[in-house]
N, C-alpha and C positions, 0 to 999 in steps of 0.2 A: 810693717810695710804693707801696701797694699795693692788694688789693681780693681778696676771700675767702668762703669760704661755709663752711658748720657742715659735719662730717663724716656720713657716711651712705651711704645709697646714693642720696639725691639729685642733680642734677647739680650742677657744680661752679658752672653758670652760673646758679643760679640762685639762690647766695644773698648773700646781704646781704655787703658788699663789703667788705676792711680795706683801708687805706692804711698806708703805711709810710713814714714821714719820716725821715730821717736821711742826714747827711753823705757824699756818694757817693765822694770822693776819700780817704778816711778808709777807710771801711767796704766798701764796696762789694767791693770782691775778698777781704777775709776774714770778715766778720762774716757780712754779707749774703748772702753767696757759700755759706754753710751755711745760714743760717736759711731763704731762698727756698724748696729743695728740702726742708726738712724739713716746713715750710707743706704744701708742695704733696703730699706723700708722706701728711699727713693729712687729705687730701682740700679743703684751703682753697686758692681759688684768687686764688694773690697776681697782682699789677700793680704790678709796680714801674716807674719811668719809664724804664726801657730799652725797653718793650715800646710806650711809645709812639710814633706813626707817625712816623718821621723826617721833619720838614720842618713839625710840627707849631707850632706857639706855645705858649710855656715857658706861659702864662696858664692853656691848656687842662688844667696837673698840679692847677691852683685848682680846676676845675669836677670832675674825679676827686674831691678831697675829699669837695666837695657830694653827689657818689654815693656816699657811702661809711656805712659804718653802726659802723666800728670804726676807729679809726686807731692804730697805735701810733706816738710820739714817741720815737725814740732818742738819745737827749743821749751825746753821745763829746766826748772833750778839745777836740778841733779842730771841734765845731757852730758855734759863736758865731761862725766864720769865713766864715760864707756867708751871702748876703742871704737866699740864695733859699729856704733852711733856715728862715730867720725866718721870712720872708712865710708860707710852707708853715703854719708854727707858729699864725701870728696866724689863717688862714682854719680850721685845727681848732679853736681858740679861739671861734670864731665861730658856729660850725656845732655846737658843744659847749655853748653857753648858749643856741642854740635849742633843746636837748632833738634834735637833730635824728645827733649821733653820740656812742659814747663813746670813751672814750681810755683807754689804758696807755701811762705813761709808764715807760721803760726808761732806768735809768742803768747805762750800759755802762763798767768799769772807773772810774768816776766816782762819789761821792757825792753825793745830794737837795742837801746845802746847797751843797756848788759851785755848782750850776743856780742854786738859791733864791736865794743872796745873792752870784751872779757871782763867787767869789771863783777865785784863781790864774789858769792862763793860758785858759781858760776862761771868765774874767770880763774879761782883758785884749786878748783877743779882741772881746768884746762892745765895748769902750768903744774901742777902735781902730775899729771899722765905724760905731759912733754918733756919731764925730768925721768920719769922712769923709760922713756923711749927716747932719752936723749944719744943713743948707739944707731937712732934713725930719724936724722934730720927730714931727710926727704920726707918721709912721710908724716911727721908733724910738721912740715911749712905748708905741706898740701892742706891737711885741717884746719892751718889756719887760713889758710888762700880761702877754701869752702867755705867757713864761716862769712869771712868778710864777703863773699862774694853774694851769697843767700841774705844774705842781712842787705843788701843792697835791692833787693827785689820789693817791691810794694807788698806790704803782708797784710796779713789778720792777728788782733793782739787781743788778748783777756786782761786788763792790770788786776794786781794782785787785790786791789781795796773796789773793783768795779762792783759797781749796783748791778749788772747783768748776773745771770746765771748761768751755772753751764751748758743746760738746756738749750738756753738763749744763744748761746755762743756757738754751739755746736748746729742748730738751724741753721744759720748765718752759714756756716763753715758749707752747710751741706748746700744753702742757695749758689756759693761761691764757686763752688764746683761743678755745679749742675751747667754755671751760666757757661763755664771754661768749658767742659766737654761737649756742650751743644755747638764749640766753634771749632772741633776738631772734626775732622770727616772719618765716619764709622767704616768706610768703603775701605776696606785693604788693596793695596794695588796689588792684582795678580801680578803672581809670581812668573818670570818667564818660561816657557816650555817649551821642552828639548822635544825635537823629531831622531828618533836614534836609529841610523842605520848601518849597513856592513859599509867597512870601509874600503873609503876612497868613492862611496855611492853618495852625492849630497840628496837632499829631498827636493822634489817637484816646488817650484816656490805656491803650487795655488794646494798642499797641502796644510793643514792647520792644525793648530795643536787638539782641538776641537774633535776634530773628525779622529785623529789618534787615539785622543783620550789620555796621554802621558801630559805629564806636569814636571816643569823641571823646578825648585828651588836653588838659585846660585849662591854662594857662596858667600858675598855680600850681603845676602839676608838672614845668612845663618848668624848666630851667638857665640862666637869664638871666644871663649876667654884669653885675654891677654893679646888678641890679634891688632890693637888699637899700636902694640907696643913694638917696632920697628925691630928690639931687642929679641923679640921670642918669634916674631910674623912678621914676613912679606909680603905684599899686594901687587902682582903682575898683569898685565892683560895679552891675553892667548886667542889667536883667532878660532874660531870653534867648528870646521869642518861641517860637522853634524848639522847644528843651528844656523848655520852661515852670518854666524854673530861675532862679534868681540866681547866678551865676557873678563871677570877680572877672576883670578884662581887667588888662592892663601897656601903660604909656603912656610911650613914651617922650623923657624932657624934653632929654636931652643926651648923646650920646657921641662918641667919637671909632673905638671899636674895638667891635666886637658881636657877639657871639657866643650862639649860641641852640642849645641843644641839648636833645632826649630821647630816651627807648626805650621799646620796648611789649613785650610776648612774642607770639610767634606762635600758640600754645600756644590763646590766644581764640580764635583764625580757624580757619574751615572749611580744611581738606588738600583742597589742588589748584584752589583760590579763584584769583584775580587780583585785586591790591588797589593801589590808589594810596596814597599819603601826600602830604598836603596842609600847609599853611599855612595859618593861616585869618587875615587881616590886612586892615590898610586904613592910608591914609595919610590924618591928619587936612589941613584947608587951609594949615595952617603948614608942613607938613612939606618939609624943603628934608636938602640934602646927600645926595639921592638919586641924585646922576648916574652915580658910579660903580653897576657892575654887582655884585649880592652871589654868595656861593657857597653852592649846597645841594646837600646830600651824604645819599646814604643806604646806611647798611650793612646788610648781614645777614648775620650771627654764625653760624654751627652750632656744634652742641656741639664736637665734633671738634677743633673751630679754626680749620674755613676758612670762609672771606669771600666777600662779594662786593659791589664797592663802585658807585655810580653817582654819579654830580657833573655837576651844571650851574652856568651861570650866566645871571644875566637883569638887568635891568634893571627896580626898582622903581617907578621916575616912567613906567614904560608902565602900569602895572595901576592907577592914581590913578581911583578912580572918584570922577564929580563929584557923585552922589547922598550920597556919603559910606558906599555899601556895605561890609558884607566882602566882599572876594574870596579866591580861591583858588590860592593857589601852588604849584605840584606841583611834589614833591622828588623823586621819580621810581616807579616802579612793581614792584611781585614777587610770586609764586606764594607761596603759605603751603604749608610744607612737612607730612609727614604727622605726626601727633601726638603718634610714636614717634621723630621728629627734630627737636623743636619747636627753634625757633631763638628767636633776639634782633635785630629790628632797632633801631637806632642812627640819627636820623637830626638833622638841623642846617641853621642859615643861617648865613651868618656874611661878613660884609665887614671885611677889615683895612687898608682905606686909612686910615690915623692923620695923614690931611691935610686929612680934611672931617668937617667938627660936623654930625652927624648927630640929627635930633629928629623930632617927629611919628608915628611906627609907635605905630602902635596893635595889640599881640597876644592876638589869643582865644583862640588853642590849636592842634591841629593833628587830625587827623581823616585816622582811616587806613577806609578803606570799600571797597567790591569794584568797580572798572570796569567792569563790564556790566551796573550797574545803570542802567536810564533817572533820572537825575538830576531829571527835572522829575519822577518819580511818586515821587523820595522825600520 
């Protein structure tokens, strides 16, 4: 998988993201093995799952998709041979009929009607995995839905006997991509920003988020896993005192694994600020499977490449307020760099004990703001 931005002299980190699907025991040491550096040589910068954090959760390549703005699908003889190929397949599918990415599908050495209509070893790949997951219909109709649905998109093919070369093929792939991210717009739409004051106080309407200096991220922009699914998440709208907004919260009815993620640019913030990142949460009276403690993590990106990571942990059944308030959960603290090194921070909750049904969390968003402000005068 991957993640990319349009060529230029913009940074590489700053644009709109491709993903790259395809078969890594197949591909990976010759296809991929050219196509990455040729990506990268035209200023897109890819993410393929090598580059994710060792010791990470396979789940967390799903929520990469969700950041993604382009994905390409590479169908090779031996795809229909990995689960994880599929799944990958079904969450583009998904994130593809929200309007939300597009896709180029690439038949590598392969024909469209192979893919289309499963047929050769190809298709007998496919029907060997949907016999041993035959105790999970759903989710093999879904791979097939994905399939036929991506084979339906106007692609790019290699045949197996072409005069082209891969070289040849793979310029091509990277012109193809180049021409699709120059028609996406690199411009993030800020994030909405909370004015946060004591309660029952709304804000002056001629104050701005601006003059604050707080940023709020709603909840809507965050990367809820599973919150697409009515079964595990709720979507409500709350008027917001504070913001004198209508904002939509996430309520959540049932999970077992949870993971929460977003990013902001720094690029907003005042150079040489000091800024918290918050949570902004509450537990309803239902809310149980909180004992274990969750993990929250916060990175910050430079362009460059380097990092810097901070991780805790706490325990949610301490912050239960009985008024039924939000509170405030700090993921941890950092300097906004100068505006000539704007970075990316990345930050997350996330508990993976997959032994406790976890329900009740109620999320508003998260709200990145400066530490030296007196909090009761904002």
């Amino acid at each position: 998988m991957a993640s990319s931005s349009v060529t230029g002299q913009v940074s590489t980190a700053m644009q709109p993201q491709v993903f790259i699907n395809f078969r890594g025991s197949e591909l990976r040491r010759s296809f991929i093995a050219f196509l990455e550096p040729a990506m990268r040589e035209a200023n897109i910068n890819v993410f393929i799952d090598e580059l994710e954090l060792m010791g990470t959760d396979l789940e967390n390549l799903l929520v990469r998709i969700e950041e993604s703005k382009v994905a390409l699908a590479i169908f090779s003889r031996d795809y229909t041979s990995s689960v994880w190929c599929l799944d990958e397949l079904v969450k583009i599918k998904e994130c593809k009929d929200q309007g939300r990415l597009k896709v180029i599908p690439i038949f590598y050495k392969l024909e469209p009607s192979v893919v289309k209509y499963l047929q050769g070893s190809f298709g007998d790949n496919f029907r060997n995995l949907k016999r041993n997951h035959q105790h999970e219909p759903v989710k093999t109709q879904k791979w097939e839905e994905a399939l036929t649905s991506i084979t339906q998109i106007i692609g790019m093919r290699l045949p197996e006997q072409s005069d082209r070369s891969d070289k040849e093929f793979i310029t091509s792939i990277v012109e193809e991509v180049k021409k699709l991210l120059a028609n996406i717009s690199i411009v993030e739409k800020p994030p909405r920003e909370l004015i946060i004051l004591p309660k029952g106080k709304k804000p002056p309407r001629e104050v701005t988020n601006q003059s604050r200096g707080i940023f709020f991220v709603p909840a809507r922009r965050l990367d809820i896993t599973h919150s697409e699914n009515p079964e595990n998440w709720t979507w409500s709208s709350i008027y917001d005192g504070q913001s004198e907004a209508d904002i939509e919260v996430a309520t959540l009815i049932t999970v077992y694994w949870l993971h929460i993620t977003g990013n902001f640019h720094t690029r907003k913030l005042t150079p040489g600020t000091k800024y918290e990142v918050v949570f902004i949460l509450k537990l309803d009276d239902t809310a149980s499977g909180w004992e274990e403690p969750v993990t929250l993590k916060l990175k910050l990106e430079h362009r460059g490449g380097s990092q810097s990571i901070q991780e805790r942990t706490l325990s949610l059944d301490d912050y239960i307020d009985d008024e039924n308030n939000w509170v405030d959960i700090q993921v941890g603290e950092f300097e906004a760099p100068p505006k000539s090194a704007a970075a990316k921070i990345f930050f997350s909750l996330h508990q993976y004990v997959d032994t406790d049904r976890k329900d009740g969390l109620v999320v508003k968003g998260v709200a990145i703001r400066p530490t030296a402000m007196d909090k009761a005068t904002i």
